[in-house]
VEXDREN-2710 file (C-alpha; in Angstrom, 1 decimal):
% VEXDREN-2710
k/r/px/py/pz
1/UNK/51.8/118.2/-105.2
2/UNK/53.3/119.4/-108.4
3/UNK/57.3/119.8/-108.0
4/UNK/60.6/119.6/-109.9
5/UNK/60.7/119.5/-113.4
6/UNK/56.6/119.4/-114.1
7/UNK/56.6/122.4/-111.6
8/UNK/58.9/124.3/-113.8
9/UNK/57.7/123.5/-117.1
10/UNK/54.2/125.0/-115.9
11/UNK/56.0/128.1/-115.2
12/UNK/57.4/128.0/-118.8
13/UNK/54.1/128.3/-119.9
14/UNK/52.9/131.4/-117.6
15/UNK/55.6/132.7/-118.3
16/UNK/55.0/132.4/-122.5
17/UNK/51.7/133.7/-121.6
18/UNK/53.2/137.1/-120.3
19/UNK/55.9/137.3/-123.0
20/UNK/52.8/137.3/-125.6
21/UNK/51.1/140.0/-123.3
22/UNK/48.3/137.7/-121.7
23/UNK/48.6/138.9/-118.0
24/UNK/45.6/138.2/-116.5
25/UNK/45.8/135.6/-114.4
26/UNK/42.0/134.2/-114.7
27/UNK/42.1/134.6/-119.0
28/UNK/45.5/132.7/-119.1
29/UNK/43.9/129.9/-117.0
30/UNK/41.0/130.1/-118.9
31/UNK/43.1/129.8/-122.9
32/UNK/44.9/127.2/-121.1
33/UNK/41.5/125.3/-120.0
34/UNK/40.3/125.6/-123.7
35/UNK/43.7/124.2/-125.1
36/UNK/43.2/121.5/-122.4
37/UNK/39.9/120.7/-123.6
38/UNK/40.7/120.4/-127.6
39/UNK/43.5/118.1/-126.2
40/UNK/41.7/116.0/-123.9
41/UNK/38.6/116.0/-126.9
42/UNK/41.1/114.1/-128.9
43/UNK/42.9/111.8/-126.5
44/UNK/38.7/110.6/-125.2
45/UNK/37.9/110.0/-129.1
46/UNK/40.5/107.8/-129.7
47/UNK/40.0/105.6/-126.4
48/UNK/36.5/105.5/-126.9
49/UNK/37.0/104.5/-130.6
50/UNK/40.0/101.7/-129.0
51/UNK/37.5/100.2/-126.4
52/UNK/34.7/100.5/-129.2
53/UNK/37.3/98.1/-131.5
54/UNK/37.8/95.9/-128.7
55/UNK/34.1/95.4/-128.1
56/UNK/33.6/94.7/-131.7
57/UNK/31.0/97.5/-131.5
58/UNK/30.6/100.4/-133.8
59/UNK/31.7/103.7/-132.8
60/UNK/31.5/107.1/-134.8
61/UNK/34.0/109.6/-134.0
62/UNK/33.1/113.6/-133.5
63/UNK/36.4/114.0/-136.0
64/UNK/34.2/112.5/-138.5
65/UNK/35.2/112.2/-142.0
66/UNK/33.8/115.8/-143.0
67/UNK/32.4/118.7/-140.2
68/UNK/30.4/121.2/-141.2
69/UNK/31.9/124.7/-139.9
70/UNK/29.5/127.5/-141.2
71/UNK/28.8/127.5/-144.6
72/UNK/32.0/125.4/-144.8
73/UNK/32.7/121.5/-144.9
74/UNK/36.0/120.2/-144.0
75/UNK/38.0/117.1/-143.3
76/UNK/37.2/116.5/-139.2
77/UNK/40.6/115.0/-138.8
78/UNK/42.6/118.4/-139.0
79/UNK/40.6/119.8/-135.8
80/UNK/42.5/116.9/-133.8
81/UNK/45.1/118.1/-131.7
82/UNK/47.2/114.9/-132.6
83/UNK/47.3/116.7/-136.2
84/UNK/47.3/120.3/-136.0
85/UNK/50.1/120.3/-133.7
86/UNK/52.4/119.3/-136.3
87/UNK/51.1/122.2/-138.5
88/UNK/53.4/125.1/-138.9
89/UNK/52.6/128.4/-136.9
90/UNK/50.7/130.4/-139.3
91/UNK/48.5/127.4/-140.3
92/UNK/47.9/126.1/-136.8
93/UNK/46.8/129.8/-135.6
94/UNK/43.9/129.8/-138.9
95/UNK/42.5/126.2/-137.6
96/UNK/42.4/126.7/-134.6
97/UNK/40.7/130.6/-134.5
98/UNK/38.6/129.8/-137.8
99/UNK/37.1/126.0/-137.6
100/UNK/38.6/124.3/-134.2
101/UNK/37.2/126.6/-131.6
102/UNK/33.8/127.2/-133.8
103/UNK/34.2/122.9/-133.6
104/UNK/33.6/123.1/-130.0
105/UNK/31.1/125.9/-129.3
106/UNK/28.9/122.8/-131.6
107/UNK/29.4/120.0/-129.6
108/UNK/26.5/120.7/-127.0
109/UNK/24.1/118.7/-129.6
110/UNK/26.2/115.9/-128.9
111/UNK/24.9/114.5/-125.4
112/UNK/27.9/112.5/-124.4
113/UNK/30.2/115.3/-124.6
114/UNK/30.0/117.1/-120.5
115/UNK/32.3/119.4/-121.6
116/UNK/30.9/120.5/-124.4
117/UNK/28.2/123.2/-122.6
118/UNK/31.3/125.0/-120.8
119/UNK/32.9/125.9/-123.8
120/UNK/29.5/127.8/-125.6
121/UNK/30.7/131.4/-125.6
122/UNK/35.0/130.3/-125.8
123/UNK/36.6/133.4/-127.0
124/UNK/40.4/132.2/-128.9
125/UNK/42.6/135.4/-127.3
126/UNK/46.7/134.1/-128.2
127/UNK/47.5/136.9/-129.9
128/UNK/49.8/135.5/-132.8
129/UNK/50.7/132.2/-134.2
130/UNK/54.4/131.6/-132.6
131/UNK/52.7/132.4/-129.2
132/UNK/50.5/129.6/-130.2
133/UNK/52.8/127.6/-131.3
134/UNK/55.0/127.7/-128.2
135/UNK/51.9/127.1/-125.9
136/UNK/50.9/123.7/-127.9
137/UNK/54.9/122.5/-127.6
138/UNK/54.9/123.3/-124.0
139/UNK/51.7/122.1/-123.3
140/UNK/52.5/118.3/-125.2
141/UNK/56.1/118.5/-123.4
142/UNK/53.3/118.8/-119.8
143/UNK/51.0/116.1/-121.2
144/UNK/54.0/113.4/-121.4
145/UNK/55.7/114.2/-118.2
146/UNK/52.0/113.4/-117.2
147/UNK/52.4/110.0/-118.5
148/UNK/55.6/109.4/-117.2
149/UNK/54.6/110.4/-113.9
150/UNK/51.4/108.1/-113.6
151/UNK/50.1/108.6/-109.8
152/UNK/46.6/108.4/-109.0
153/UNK/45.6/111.9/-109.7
154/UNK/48.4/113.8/-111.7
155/UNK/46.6/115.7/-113.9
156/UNK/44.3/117.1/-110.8
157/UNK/47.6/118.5/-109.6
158/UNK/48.7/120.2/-112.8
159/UNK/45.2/121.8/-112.6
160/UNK/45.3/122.7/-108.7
161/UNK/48.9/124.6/-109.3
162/UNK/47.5/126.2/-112.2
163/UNK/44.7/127.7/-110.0
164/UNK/46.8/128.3/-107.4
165/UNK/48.1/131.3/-109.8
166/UNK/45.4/132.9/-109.3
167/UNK/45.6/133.3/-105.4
168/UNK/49.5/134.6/-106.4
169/UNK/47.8/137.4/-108.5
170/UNK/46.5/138.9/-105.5
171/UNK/43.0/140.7/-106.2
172/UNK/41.7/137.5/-107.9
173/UNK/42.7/135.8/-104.9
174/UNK/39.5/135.9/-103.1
175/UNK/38.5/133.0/-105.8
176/UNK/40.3/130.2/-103.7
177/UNK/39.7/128.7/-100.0
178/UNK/43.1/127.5/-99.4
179/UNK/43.2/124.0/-100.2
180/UNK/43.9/122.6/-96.5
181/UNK/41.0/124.4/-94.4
182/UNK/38.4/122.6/-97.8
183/UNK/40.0/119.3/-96.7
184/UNK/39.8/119.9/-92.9
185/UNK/36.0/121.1/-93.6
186/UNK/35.5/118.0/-96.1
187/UNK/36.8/115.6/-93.6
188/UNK/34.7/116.8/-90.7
189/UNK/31.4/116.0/-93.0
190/UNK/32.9/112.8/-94.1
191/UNK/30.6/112.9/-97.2
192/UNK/28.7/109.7/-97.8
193/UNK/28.5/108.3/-101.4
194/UNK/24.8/109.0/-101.8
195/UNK/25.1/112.6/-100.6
196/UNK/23.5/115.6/-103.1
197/UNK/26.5/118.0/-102.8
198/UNK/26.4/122.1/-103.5
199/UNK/28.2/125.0/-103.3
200/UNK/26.3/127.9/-104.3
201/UNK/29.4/130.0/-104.9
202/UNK/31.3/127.8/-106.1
203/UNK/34.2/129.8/-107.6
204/UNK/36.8/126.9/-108.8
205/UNK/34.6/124.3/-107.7
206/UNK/37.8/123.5/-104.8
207/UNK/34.8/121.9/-102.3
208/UNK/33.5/119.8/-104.8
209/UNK/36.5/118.7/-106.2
210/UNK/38.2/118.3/-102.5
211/UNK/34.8/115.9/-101.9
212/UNK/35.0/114.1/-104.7
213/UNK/38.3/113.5/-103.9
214/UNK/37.6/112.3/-100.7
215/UNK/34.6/110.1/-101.8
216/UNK/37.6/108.3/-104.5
217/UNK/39.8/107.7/-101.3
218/UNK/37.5/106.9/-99.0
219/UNK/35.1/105.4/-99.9
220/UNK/36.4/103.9/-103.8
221/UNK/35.1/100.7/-104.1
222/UNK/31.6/101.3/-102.9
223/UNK/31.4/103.6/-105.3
224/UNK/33.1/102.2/-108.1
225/UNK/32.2/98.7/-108.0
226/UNK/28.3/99.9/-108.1
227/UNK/26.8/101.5/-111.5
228/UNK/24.1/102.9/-109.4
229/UNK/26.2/105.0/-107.3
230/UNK/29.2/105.3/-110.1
231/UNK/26.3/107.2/-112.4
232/UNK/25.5/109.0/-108.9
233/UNK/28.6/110.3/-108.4
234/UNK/29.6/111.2/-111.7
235/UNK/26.2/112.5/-112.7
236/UNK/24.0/113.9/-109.4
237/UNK/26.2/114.2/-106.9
238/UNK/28.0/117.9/-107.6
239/UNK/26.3/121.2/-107.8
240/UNK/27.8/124.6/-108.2
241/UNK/26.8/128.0/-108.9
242/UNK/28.9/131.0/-109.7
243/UNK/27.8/134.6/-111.4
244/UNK/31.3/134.8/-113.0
245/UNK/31.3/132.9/-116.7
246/UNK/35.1/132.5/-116.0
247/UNK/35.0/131.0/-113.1
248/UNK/32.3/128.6/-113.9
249/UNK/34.5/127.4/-116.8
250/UNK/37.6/126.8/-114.9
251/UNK/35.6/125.3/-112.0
252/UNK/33.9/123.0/-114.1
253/UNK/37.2/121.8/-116.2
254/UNK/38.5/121.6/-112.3
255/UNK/36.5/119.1/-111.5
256/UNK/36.7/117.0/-115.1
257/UNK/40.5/116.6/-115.0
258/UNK/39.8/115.4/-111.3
259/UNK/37.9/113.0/-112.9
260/UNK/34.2/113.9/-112.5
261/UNK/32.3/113.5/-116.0
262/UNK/29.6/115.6/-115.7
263/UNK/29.4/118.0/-113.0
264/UNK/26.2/120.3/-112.5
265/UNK/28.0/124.2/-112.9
266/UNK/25.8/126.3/-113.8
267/UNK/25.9/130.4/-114.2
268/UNK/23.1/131.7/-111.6
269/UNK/22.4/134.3/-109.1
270/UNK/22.1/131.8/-105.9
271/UNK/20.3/134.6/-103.9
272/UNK/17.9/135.8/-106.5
273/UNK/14.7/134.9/-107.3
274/UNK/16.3/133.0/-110.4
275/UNK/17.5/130.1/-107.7
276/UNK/14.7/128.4/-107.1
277/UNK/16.2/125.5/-105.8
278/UNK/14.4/124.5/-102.1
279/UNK/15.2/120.8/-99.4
280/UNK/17.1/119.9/-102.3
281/UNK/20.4/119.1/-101.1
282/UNK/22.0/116.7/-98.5
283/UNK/25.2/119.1/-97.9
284/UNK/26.2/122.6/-98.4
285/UNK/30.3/123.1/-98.0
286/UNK/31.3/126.9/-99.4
287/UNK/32.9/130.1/-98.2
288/UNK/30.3/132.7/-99.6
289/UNK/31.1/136.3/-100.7
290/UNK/31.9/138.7/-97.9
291/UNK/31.5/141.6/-100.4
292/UNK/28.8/143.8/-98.8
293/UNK/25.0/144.9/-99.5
294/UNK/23.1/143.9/-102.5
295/UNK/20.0/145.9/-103.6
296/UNK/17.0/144.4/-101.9
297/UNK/14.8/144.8/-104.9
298/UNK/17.4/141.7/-106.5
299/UNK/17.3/139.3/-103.4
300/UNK/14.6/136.6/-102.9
301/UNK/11.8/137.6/-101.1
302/UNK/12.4/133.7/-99.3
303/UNK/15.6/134.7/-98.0
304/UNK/14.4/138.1/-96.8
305/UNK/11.5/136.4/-94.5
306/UNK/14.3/134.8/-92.4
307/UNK/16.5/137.6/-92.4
308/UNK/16.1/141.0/-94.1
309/UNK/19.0/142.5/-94.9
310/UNK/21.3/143.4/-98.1
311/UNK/24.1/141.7/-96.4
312/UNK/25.5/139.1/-98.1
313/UNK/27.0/137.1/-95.5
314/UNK/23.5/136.6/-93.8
315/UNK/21.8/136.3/-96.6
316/UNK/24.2/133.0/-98.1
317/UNK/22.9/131.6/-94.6
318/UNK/19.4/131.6/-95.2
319/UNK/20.0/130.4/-98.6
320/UNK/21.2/127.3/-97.0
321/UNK/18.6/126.6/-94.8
322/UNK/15.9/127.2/-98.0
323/UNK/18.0/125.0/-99.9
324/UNK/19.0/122.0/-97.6
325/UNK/16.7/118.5/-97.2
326/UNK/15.8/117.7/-93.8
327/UNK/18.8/116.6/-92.3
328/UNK/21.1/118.1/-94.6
329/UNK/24.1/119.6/-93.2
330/UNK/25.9/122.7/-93.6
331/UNK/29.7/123.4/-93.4
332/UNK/30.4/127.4/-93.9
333/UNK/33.0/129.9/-93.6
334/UNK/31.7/133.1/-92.3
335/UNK/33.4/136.7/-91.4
336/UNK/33.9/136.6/-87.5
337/UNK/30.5/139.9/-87.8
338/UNK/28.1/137.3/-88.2
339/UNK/28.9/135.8/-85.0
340/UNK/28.4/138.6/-82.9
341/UNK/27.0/141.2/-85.0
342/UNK/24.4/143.5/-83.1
343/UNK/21.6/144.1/-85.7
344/UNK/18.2/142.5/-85.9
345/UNK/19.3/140.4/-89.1
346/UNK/22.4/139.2/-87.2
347/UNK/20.4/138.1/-84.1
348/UNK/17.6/137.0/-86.1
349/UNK/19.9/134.7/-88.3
350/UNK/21.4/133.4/-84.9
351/UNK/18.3/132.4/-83.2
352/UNK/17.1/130.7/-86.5
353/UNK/20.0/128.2/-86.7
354/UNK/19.9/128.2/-82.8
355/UNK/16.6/127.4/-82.3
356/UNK/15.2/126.1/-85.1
357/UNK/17.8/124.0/-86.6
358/UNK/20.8/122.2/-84.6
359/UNK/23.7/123.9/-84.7
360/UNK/27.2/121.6/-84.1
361/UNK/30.3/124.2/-84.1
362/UNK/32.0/126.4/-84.0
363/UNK/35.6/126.8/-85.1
364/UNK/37.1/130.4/-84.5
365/UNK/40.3/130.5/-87.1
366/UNK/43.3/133.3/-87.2
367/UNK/42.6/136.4/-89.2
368/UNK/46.4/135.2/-91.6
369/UNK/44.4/132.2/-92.9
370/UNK/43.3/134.0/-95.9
371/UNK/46.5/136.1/-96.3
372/UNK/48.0/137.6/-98.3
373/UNK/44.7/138.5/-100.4
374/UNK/42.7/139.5/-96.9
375/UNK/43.2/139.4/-93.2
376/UNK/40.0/139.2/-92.5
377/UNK/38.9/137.0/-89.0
378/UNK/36.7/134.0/-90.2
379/UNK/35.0/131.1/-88.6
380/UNK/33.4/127.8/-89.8
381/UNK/29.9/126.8/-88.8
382/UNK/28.6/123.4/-88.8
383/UNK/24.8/123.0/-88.5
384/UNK/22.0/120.5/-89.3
385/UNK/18.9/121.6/-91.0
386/UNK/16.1/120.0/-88.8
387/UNK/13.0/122.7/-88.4
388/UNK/12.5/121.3/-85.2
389/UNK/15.3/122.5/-83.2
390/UNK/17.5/120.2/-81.6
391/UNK/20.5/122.4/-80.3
392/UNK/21.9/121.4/-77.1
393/UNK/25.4/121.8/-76.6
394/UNK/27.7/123.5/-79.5
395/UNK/31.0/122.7/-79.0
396/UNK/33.5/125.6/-80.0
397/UNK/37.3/125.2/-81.1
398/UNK/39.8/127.8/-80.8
399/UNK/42.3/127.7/-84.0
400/UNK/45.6/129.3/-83.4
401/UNK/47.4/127.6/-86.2
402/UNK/47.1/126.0/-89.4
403/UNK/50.5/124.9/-90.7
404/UNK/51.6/128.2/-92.1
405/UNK/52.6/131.3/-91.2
406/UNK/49.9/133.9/-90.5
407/UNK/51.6/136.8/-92.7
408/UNK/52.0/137.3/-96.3
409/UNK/54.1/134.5/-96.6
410/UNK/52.1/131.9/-96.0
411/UNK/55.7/130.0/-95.2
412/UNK/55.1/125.8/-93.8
413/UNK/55.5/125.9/-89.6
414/UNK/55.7/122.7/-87.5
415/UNK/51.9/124.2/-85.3
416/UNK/48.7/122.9/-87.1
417/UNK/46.0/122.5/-85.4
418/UNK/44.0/120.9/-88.1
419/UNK/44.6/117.3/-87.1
420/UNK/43.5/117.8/-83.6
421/UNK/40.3/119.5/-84.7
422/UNK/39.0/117.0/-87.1
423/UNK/39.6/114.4/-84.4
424/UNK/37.9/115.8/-81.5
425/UNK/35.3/116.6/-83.4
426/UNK/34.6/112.9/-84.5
427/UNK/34.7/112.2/-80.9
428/UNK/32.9/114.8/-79.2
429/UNK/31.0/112.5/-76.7
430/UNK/34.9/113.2/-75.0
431/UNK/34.4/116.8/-75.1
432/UNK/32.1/117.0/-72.3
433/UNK/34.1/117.3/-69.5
434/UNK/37.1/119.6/-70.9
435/UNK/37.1/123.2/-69.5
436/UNK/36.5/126.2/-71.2
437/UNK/40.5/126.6/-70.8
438/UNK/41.0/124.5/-73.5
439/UNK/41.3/124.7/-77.1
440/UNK/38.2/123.2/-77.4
441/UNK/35.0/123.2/-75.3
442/UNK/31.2/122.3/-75.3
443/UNK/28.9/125.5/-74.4
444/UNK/24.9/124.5/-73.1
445/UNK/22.6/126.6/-75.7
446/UNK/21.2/128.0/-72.8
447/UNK/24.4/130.0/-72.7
448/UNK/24.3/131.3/-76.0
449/UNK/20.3/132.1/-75.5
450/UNK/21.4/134.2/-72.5
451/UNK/24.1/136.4/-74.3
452/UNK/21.9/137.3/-77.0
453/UNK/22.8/133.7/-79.3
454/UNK/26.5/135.9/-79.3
455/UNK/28.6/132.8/-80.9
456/UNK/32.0/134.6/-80.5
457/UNK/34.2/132.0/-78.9
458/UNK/35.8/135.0/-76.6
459/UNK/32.1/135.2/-75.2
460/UNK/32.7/131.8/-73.3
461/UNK/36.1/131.0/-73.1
462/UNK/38.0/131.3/-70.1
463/UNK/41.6/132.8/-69.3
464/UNK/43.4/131.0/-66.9
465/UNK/45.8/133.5/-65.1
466/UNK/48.7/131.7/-63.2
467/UNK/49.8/133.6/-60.8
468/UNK/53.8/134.2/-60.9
469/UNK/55.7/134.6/-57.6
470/UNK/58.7/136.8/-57.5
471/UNK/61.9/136.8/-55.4
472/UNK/62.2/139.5/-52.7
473/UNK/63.5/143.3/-53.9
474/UNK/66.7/142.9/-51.6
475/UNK/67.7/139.7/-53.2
476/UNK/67.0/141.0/-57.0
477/UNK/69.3/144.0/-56.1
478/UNK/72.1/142.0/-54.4
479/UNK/71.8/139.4/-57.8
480/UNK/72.4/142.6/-59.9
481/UNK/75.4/144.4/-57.6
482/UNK/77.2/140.6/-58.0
483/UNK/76.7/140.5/-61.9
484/UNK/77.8/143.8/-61.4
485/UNK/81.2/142.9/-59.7
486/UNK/81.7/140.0/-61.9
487/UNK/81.8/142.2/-65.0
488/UNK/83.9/144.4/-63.2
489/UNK/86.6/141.6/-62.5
490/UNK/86.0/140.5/-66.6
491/UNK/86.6/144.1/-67.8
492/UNK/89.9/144.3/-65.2
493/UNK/91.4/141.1/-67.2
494/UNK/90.6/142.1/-70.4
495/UNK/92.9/145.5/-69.7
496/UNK/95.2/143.3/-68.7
497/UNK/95.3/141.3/-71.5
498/UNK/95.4/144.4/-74.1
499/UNK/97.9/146.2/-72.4
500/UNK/100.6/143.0/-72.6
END
């Protein structure tokens, strides 16, 4: 968690941002990832050139003595941040718009650069050079506070409240899952360190960074102490596709200041015919668009065999199933439609993860978890891809609280249910015998095959009534005539304590 002073000082820079006339939440995120980059470009050269010194082995630096920009060659040193920052205004604004971001857009031919590819079509949008110039203060005043502060994981933070400026902007807010239902989901997966992770709408990449943040706690030193599975992990592991350049930017410097080298983000249409991928991937964590139809003539005829529809809802399902290995598994935010929706490609998409794959859960959440940017009812669903069937019992869990408030607010309350869920569910050989009073409950799939594979947790949950018993009429209306008289005797002595 970012707070006090570090907290503020981020808000200093918005809030330069706006004063310059850079609103938007997504481009100042996205000026702020490229100024992050240059920075971090320089700060990586010089440790790599200190360990390379140590080593006694030769190292060439990217600043090298002359870079060719264009038909021009100048001295690489000036495209450092370490020396243009000391530049005045006016000078600063011409190297950075003329040879430093033209620097970058080149690095791709230099293979141990991972950030390099992200940065390809970087557009430089401060509009003058004391704008500039403030930014670059503000953002070296961030980078020592940084320093000083030295946890595990600081500059993740920095990046995470960033973000979290776009869910404050309202209309782009559909771009982040909050942060606590991707760690419940995460959690319940317990990722493994040889898993093949993907998110094929990955937005800000917050599943794969909240999994490789959970890999680095949980499971550090198997995969730290092991070059096999260190390459793995920083390498193979994280997938993610997004249609929004934007995004795919900011998701991908997400997941770099959290520490992952070289992430796999990628721009592609993940229901098109361009995503080719098939029983490629070990787990699938996302919360796919909700945004409608799509034009059938654009979808994959793949996805379309299992279900044919323009939803896109649906459609994101079969996507997983083409995509995920043989026991791969599948944790998914869906709208609450999906689970009982009446159509054919509803019921068809059902009966498929039903009957032919093994589906685990279901967790109904409130409709205020995605407040204030939509109040739509959601619901997670946890399957394994088999193609052999193997549902038995799914065990459903009724969320009625998450922490927050469920209005606009969003405000911390003592109710979470989160805990309780991501217990149980490690244990569900204990969830066999509670009743379908409880929170949470084990249905037969013969169940859901009977009510049309309806996987609406009101379909089988039960209301106990208790029956309340009442005192006699006669009794309630002698209770009343003696509060009756007794205010009658108060009202009598306050008279005759006004009229003294």
């Amino acid at each position: 968690m970012i707070t006090g002073e570090l907290k503020n000082k981020i808000d200093s820079l918005w809030d330069i941002f706006a004063a310059g006339g850079l609103v938007n939440p997504l481009e100042v995120i996205e000026q702020i990832t490229y100024l992050m980059f240059i920075h971090d470009l320089d700060e990586s050269d010089n440790l790599r050139a200190k360990e390379s010194a140590m080593l006694g082995l030769p190292y060439e630096s990217i600043f090298a003595d002359e870079v060719k920009i264009g038909e021009r060659t100048i001295s690489g040193s000036q495209l450092k941040w370490s020396v243009f920052h000391d530049f005045p205004a006016d000078r600063m604004y011409s190297v950075l718009q003329e040879w430093v971001f033209p620097f970058i857009k080149t690095l791709h031919r230099d293979k141990n650069s991972a950030y390099s590819k992200y940065m390809d079509d970087a557009i430089f949008k401060l509009p003058t050079p004391l704008v500039l110039s403030k930014v670059v203060d503000s953002l070296d005043e961030i980078y020592k506070m940084m320093n000083e502060i030295q946890t595990v994981d600081v500059r993740g933070d920095v990046y995470e409240y960033l973000l979290s400026k776009i869910a404050q902007s309202g209309r782009n807010g559909q771009f982040r899952t909050p942060r606590h239902i991707i760690r419940m989901m995460v959690e319940m997966m317990d990722p493994s360190s040889d898993e093949v992770i993907c998110d094929p709408a990955c937005g800000t990449s917050g599943f794969l960074v909240v999994s490789g943040e959970y890999l680095k706690e949980k499971k550090k030193e198997e995969i730290f102490f092991n070059r096999q599975k260190k390459d793995h992990y920083m390498n193979h592991m994280f997938h993610g596709y997004d249609m929004d350049r934007t995004m795919l930017r900011i998701g991908a410097m997400n997941m770099m200041t959290h520490g992952i080298d070289n992430p796999f983000i990628e721009y592609r249409d993940s229901l098109s015919d361009q995503n080719s991928d098939k029983d490629k991937y070990s787990l699938v964590l996302a919360n796919p668009p909700f945004k409608g139809s799509l034009d059938a003539e654009s979808v994959s005829g793949d996805l379309l065999k299992i279900c044919k529809t323009k939803k896109t809802e649906l459609l994101f399902l079969a996507l997983f199933l083409r995509i995920l290995k043989i026991g791969g598994r599948c944790a998914c935010i869906v709208p609450d439609g999906v689970l009982f929706g009446s159509s054919k490609a509803h019921k068809d998409i059902r009966k498929e993860i039903v009957e032919n794959q093994r589906l685990e859960a279901v967790i109904s959440m409130p409709s205020g978890v995605f407040k204030p940017y939509a109040g739509v009812s959601t619901a997670i669903l946890i399957f394994t891809k088999t193609e052999h069937g193997g549902t038995d019992q799914v065990w459903f869990y009724d969320m009625t609280a998450d922490g927050l408030s469920l209005d606009d607010k969003r405000s911390p309350v003592a109710e979470n249910d989160i805990p309780d869920i991501i217990e149980r569910f490690k244990h569900l050989d204990m969830e066999a015998d509670r009743k379908r009073t409880d929170k949470s409950f084990m249905v037969p799939k013969q169940d859901i095959v009977d009510n049309g594979y309806d996987l609406s947790i009101n379909k089988y949950k039960e209301i106990e009534y208790v029956a309340v018993q009442y005192p006699p009429t006669s009794e309630i209306m002698t209770n009343i005539r003696e509060i009756e008289m007794e205010i009658g005797k108060e009202m009598d002595e306050l008279e005759r304590l006004l009229n003294l």
